[in-house]
N, C-alpha and C positions, 0 to 999 in steps of 0.2 A: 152836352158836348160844347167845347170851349177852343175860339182858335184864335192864337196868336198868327199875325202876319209880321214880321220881320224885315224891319227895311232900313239899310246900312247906306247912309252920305258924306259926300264930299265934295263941296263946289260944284251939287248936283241940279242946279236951276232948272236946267234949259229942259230936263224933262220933267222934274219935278212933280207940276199941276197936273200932267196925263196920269201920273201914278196914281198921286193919287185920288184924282177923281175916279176913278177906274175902280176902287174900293167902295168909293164911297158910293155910288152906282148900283151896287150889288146891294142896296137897301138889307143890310143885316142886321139886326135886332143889337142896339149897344151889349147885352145884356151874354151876350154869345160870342165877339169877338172883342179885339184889340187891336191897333196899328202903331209897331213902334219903331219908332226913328231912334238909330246911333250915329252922329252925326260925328267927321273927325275934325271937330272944328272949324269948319268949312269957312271960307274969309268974303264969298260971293254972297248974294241971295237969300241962298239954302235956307237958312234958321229964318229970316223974316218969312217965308213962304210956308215954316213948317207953322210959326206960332200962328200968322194970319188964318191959318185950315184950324189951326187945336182952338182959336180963340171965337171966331166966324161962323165955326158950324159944326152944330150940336150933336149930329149923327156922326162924326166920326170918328169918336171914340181915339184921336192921337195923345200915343204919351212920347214925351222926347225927350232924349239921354244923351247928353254933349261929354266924349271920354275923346282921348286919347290912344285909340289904339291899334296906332302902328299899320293898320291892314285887316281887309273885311273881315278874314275869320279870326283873328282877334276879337274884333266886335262881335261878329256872332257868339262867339264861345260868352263874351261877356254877358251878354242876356240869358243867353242859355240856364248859364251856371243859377239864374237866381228868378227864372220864370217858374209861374204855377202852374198854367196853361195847359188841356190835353193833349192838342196836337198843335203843329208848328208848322209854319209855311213862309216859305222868303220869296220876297219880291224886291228885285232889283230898280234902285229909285230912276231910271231910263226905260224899265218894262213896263207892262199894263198887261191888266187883267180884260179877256170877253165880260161883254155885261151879262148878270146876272146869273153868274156861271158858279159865283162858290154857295149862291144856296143849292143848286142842284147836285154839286157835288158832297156837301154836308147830306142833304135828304140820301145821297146813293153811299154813303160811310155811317149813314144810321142802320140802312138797313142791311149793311155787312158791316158791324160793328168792332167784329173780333179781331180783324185782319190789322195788322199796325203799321203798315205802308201802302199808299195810293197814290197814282200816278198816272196822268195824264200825256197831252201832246201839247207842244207853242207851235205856233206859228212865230218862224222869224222874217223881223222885218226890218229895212234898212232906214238911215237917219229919218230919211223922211216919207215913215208909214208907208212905206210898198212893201206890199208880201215878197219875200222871197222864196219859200220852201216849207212843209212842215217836221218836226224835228220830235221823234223821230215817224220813219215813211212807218204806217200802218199793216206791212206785210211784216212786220218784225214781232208782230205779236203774236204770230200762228201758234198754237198752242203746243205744248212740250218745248217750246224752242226759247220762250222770251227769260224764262231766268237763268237757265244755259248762255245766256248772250250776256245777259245783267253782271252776272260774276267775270267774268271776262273783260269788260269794256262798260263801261256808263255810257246810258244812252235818255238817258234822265235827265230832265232839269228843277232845280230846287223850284222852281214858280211855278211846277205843272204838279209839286208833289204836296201832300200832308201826309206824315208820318208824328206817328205817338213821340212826344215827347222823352218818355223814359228810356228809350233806345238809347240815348246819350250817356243815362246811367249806365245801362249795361254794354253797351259798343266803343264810348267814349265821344271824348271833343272833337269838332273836326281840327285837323292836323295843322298847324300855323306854322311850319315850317314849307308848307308846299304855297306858291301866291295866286295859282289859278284852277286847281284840279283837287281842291282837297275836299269838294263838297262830290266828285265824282268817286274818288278813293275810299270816301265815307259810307255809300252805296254801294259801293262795290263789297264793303266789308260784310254791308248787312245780308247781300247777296251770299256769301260765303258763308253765312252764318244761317241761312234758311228761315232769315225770317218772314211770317204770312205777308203776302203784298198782293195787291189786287191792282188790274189794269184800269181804267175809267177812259170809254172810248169819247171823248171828247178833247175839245181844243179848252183848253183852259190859260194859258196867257198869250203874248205876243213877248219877243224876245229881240229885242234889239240889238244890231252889229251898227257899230259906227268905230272909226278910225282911234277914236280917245276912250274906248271903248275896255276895262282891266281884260276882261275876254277877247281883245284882239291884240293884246300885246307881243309882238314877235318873238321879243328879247326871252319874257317869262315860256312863250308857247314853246319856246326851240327845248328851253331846259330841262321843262317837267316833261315835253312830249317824250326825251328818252326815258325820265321816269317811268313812264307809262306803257313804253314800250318791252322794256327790260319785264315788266309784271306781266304784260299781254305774253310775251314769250313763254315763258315758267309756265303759266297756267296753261297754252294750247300746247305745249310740252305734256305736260300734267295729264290732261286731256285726253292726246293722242295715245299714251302709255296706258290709259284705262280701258280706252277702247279696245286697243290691239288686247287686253288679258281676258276683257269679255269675248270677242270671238275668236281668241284660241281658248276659253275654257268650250266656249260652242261646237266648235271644231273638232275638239277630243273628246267628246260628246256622242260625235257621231260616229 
């Protein structure tokens, strides 16, 4: 098993060195993962800090890829398209991983191997490292109910997730015309599609809000949230119409 880690910058300094020390941490065998920087030309820091880690220290396996494009999942799609790698995992260059959390998570994806999506919890935390909450609350897994929820609303984060690579062949890219929710859209698809996915009840990264934050953007949040909403509707629409046909086939039953 082979895992890429995925990590997309831009005038990302200031948190830079937590990221990725936070990888580096997790003492993982070069020979087993990868950390890759897409950086959008960043005019700050950024690239001195990525080369000083790929150049300085020999366990961490950084490869870095300076494009052009446009916006994260852009960049994503752009690795995507031309990785080997079995499975996939993004870390955003302001998050950080718990120590020593993705070998344990690897040993629990060896031994349910078959499953092609795993998914954890973050803790998020504010500019500066105070817990706020964790995300999401642990009664949401109760069983029968969490991919009932999944298809409906994303409640996932790409940094608590590993999921098989080839999903992308058969699901697709995520979507570059959405700027904040297309990696929620993207889950939610595979939810719909039923594919194997296993819970892993641990805390696997920390998740940062800060005001400069592409996830706390108001402007992009206001736009796509009616996105999101208009689909949440249809589907507990959808839902509701399935329900009512099972208990009136029940009904006349009796």
């Amino acid at each position: 098993m082979k895992l890429s880690i995925i990590t997309c910058t831009y005038n990302s300094e200031q948190y830079l060195t937590q990221c990725i020390d936070s990888v580096i941490s997790q003492n993982l065998d070069k020979d087993i993962y990868e950390h890759i920087f897409i950086d959008w030309n960043s005019t700050d820091k950024t690239m001195d800090i990525l080369k000083k880690y790929q150049f300085d220290n020999s366990t961490s396996n950084i490869i870095i890829i300076q494009k052009d494009p446009k916006w994260i999942y852009p960049a994503m799609n752009q690795w995507i398209r031309v990785s080997q790698w079995e499975y996939i995992t993004f870390l955003n260059s302001d998050d950080y991983y718990n120590d020593y959390v993705l070998a344990d998570y690897l040993y629990f994806i060896e031994d349910d191997w078959n499953k092609e999506l795993y998914y954890g919890i973050n803790n998020i935390v504010d500019s500066k490292w105070n817990f706020l909450h964790e995300y999401p609350n642990r009664s949401i897994y109760k069983k029968g109910l969490k991919t009932y929820i999944l298809a409906m609303a994303c409640y996932i984060f790409q940094s608590n997730t590993l999921y098989k690579r080839n999903l992308h062949s058969e699901y697709w890219l995520y979507n570059e015309n959405l700027k904040l929710v297309s990696d929620a859209e993207f889950f939610i698809r595979l939810a719909k599609a039923k594919i194997s996915n296993r819970f892993y009840n641990k805390i696997i990264a920390n998740f940062r809000m800060h005001d400069w934050s592409s996830s706390n953007n108001s402007k992009l949040q206001t736009k796509e949230f009616e996105i999101v909403k208009i689909a949440i509707f249809w589907k507990i629409l959808w839902t509701m119409m399935n329900i009512a046909y099972v208990l009136a086939k029940r009904i006349l039953k009796k």
